[in-house]
DOGUKE-320746 format. One record per residue (C-alpha): x negated, y, z negated. Coordinates in pm, 1 decimal. Example, Ala and Ser with C-alpha at 12.3 -4.5 7.8 and 13.67 -1.06 7.14 Angstrom:
2
+----------+----------+----------+
|        x |        y |        z |
+----------+----------+----------+
|  -1230.0 |   -450.0 |   -780.0 |
|  -1367.0 |   -106.0 |   -714.0 |
+----------+----------+----------+
END
This chain:
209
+----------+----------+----------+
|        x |        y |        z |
+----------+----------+----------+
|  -3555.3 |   8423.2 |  -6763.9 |
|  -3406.0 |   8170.0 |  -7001.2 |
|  -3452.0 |   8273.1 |  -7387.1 |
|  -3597.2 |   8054.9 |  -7650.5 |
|  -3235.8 |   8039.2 |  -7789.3 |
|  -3053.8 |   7991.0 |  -7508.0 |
|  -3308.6 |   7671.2 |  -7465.1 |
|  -3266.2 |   7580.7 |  -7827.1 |
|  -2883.6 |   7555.4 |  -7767.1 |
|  -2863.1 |   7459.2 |  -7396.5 |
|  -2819.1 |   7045.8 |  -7500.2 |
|  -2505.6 |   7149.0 |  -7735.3 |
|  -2680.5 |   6979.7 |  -8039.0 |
|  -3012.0 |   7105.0 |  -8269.8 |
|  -3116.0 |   6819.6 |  -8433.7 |
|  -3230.7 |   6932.4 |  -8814.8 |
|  -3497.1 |   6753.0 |  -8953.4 |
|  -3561.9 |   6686.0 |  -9345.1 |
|  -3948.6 |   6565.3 |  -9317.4 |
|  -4092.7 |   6414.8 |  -9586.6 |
|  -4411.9 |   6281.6 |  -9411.3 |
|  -4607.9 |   6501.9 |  -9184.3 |
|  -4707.6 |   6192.9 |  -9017.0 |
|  -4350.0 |   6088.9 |  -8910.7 |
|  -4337.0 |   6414.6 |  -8697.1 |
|  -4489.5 |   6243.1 |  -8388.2 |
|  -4290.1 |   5903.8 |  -8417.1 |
|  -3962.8 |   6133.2 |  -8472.5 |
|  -4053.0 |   6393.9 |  -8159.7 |
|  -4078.9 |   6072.0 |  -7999.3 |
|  -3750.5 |   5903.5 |  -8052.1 |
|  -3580.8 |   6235.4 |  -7972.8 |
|  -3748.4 |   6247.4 |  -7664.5 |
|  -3641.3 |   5915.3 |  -7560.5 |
|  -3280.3 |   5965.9 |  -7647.3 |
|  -3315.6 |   6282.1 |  -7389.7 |
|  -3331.5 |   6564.5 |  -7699.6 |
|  -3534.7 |   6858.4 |  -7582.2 |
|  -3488.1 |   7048.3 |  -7913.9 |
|  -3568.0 |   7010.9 |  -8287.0 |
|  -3516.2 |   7240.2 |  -8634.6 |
|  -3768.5 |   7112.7 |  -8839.9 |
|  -3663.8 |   7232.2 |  -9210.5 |
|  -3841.5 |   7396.0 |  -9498.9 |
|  -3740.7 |   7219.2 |  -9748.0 |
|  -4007.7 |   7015.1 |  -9814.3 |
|  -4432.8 |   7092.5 |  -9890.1 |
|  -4451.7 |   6849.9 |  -9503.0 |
|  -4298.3 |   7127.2 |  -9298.8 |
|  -4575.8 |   7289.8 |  -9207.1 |
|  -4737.4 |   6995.8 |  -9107.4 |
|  -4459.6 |   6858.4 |  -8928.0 |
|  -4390.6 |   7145.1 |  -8759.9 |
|  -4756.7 |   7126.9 |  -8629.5 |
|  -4786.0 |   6807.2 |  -8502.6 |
|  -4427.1 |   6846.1 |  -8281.1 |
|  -4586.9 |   7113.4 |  -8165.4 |
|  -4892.9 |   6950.3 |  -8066.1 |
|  -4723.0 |   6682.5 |  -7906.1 |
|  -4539.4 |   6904.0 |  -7653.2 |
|  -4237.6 |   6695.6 |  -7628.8 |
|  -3980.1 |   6938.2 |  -7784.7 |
|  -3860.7 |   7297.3 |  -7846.1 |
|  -3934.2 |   7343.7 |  -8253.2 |
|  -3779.4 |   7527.4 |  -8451.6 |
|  -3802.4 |   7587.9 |  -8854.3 |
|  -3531.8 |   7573.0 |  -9083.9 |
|  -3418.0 |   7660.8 |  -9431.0 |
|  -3680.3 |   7957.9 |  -9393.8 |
|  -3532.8 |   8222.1 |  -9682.1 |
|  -3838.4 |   8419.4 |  -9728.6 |
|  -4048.2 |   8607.2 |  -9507.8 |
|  -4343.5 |   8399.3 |  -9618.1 |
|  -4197.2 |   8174.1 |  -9492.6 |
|  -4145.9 |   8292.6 |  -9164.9 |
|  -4537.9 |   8370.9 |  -9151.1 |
|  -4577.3 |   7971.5 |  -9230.9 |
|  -4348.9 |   7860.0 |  -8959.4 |
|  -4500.3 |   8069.0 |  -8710.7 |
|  -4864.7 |   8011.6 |  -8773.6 |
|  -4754.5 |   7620.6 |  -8733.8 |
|  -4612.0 |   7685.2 |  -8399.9 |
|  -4225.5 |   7716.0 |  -8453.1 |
|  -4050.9 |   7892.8 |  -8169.9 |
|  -3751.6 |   8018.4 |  -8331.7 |
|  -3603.6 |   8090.9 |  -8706.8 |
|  -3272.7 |   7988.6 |  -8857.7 |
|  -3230.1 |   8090.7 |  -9214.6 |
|  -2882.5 |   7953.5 |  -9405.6 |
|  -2758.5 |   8317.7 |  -9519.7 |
|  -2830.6 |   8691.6 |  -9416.3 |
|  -3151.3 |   8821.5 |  -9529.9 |
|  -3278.6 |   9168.7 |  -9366.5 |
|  -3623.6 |   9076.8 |  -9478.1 |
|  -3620.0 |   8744.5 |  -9297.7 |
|  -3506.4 |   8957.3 |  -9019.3 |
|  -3695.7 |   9183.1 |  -9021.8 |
|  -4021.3 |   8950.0 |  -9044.9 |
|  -3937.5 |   8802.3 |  -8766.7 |
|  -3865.6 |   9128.4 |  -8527.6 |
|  -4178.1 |   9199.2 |  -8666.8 |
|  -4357.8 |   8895.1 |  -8493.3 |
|  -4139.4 |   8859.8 |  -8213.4 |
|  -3957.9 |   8584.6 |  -8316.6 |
|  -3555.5 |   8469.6 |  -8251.6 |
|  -3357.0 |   8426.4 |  -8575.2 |
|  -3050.1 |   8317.9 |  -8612.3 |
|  -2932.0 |   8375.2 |  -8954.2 |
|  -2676.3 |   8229.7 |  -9161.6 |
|  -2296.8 |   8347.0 |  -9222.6 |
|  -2009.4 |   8235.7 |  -9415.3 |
|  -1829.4 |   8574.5 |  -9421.7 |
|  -1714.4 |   8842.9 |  -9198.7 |
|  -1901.4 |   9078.4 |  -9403.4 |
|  -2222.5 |   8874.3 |  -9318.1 |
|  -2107.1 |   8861.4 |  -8950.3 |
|  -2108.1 |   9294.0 |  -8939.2 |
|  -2453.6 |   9257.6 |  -9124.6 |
|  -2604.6 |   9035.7 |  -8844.5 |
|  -2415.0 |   9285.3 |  -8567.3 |
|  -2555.1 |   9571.0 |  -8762.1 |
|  -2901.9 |   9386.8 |  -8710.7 |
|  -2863.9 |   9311.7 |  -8336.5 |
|  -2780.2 |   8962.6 |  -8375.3 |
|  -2474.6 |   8816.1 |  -8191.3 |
|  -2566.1 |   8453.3 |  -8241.9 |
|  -2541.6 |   8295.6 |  -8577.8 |
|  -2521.1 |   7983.1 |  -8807.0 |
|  -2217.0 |   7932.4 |  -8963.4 |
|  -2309.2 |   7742.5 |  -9238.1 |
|  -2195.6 |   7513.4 |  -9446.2 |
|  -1931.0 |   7486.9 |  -9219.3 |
|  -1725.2 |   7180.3 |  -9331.6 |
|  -1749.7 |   7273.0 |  -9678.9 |
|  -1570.2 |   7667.3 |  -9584.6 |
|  -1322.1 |   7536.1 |  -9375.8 |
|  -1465.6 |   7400.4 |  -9062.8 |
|  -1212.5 |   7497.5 |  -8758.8 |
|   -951.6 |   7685.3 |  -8883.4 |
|  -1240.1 |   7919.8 |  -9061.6 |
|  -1444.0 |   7971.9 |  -8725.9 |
|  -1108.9 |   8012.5 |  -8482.8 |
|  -1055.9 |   8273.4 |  -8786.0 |
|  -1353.5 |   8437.2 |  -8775.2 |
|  -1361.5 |   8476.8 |  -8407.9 |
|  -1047.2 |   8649.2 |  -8329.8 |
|  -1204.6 |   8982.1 |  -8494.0 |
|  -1578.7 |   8868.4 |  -8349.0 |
|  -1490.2 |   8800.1 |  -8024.6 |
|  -1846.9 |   8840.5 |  -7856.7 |
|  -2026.3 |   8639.8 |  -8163.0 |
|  -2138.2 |   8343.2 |  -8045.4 |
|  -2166.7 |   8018.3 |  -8362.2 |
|  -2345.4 |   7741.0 |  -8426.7 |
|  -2194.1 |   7552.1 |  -8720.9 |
|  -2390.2 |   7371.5 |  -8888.1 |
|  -2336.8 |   7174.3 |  -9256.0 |
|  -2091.8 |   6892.0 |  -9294.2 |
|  -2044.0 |   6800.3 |  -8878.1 |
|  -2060.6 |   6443.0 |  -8785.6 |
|  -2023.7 |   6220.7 |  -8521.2 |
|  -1652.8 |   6209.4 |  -8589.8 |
|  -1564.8 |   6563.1 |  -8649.0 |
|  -1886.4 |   6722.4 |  -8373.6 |
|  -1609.6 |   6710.7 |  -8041.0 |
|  -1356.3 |   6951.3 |  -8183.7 |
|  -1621.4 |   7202.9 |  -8260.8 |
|  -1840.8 |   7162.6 |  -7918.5 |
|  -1478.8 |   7189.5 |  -7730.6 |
|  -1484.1 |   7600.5 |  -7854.7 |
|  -1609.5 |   7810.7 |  -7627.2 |
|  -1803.8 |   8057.8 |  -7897.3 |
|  -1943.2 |   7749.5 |  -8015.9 |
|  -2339.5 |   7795.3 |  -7820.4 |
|  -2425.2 |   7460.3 |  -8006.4 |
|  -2384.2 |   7270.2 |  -8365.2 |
|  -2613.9 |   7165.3 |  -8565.8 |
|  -2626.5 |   6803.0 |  -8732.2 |
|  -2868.4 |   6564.6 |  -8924.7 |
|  -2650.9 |   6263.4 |  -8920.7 |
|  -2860.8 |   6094.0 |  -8640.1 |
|  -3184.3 |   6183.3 |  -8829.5 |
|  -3097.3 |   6102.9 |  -9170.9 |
|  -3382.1 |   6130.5 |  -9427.3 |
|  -3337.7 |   5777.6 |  -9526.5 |
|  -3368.6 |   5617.8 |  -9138.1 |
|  -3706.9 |   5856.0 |  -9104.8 |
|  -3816.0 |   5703.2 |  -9459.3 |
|  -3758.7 |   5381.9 |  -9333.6 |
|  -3929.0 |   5444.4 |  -8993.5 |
|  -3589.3 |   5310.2 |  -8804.7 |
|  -3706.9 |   5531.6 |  -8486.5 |
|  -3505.9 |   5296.4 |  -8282.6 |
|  -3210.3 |   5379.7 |  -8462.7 |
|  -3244.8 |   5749.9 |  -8446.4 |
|  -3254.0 |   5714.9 |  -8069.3 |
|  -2976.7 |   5528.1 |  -8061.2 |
|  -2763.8 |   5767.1 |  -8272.7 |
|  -2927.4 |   6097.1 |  -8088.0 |
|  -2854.9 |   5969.4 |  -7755.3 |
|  -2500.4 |   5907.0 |  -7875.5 |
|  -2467.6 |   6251.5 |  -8029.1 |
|  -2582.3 |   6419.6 |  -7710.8 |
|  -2324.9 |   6227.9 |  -7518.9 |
|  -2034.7 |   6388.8 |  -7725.6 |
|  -2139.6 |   6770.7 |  -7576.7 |
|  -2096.9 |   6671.3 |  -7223.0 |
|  -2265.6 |   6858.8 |  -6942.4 |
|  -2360.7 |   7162.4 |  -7044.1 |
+----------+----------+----------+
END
């Protein structure tokens, strides 16, 4: 049976989603769904999360995942609104923890090969690295993967249209993780049409998968 990762990451991109509005959630699920996403990491950076999270849910259209979560609060929040899965930006055993606790996939965060043992240590194989870009982007993750052989990344933090190929072209690489066709400002602006535009372009760059 296919896991609720191995879903999340089967397109080769997880759209993440900064949601101000609750009520864009629908009219976002929607224009992922058209541009052929089957996925979405909603974040928790904002009070709308919750909500958002809720009404993707509702609507049926997409996998949904929560983001950002750093607390196990948190992770309580996220799943009472429906999220399938947990990624977290660092290592936190409490996160975790919470979420062996309720049964729920986390992938945590790592910019280290100390936090890569720490998420071994925990079970986990698959992780964020993250911000990705900003620690060194390629050269970091063919580094870190030489002593991690059976790790399996998703970088996430910094990847664009432009630089999204050379990272999807890895073979440890189970996805990556972008906002650049879902920018805050085009779901502000309600440009839904754009977003579809730019999704279905960004799925085109992992190829079949």
């Amino acid at each position: 049976m296919e896991t609720v990762l191995g879903r999340a990451c089967a397109q080769g991109l997880v759209p993440v989603a900064v949601i101000e509005d609750g009520a864009a959630a629908v009219l976002l699920g929607r224009a992922l769904a058209a541009a052929g996403g089957r996925v979405v990491e909603v974040t928790f950076r904002t009070v709308a999360a919750e909500r958002a999270i809720a009404e993707l849910v509702e609507q049926g259209l997409l996998l949904v995942g929560a983001g950002t979560v750093v607390r196990p609060e948190q992770v309580d929040a996220a799943r009472a609104a429906g999220a399938r899965f947990i990624v977290s930006p660092g290592f936190d055993v409490r996160v975790v923890e919470r979420c062996r606790e309720l049964a729920l996939p986390v992938v945590p965060g790592v910019a280290s090969a100390s936090e890569i043992m720490a998420a071994l240590a925990a079970g986990l194989s698959l992780v964020k690295l993250f911000p990705a870009e900003p620690l060194g982007g390629l050269a970091l993750l063919r580094a870190l993967h030489a002593p991690f052989p059976d790790v399996r990344f998703i970088p996430t933090g910094g990847l664009t249209a432009e630089n999204a190929p050379g990272y999807l072209r890895l073979p440890y690489v189970a996805a990556i993780g972008g906002s650049w066709m879902l920018a805050p400002s085009l779901i502000a602006a309600g440009d839904f049409d754009q977003i579809t535009r730019l999704t279905a372009a960004a799925l085109a760059l992992t190829g079949p998968r």
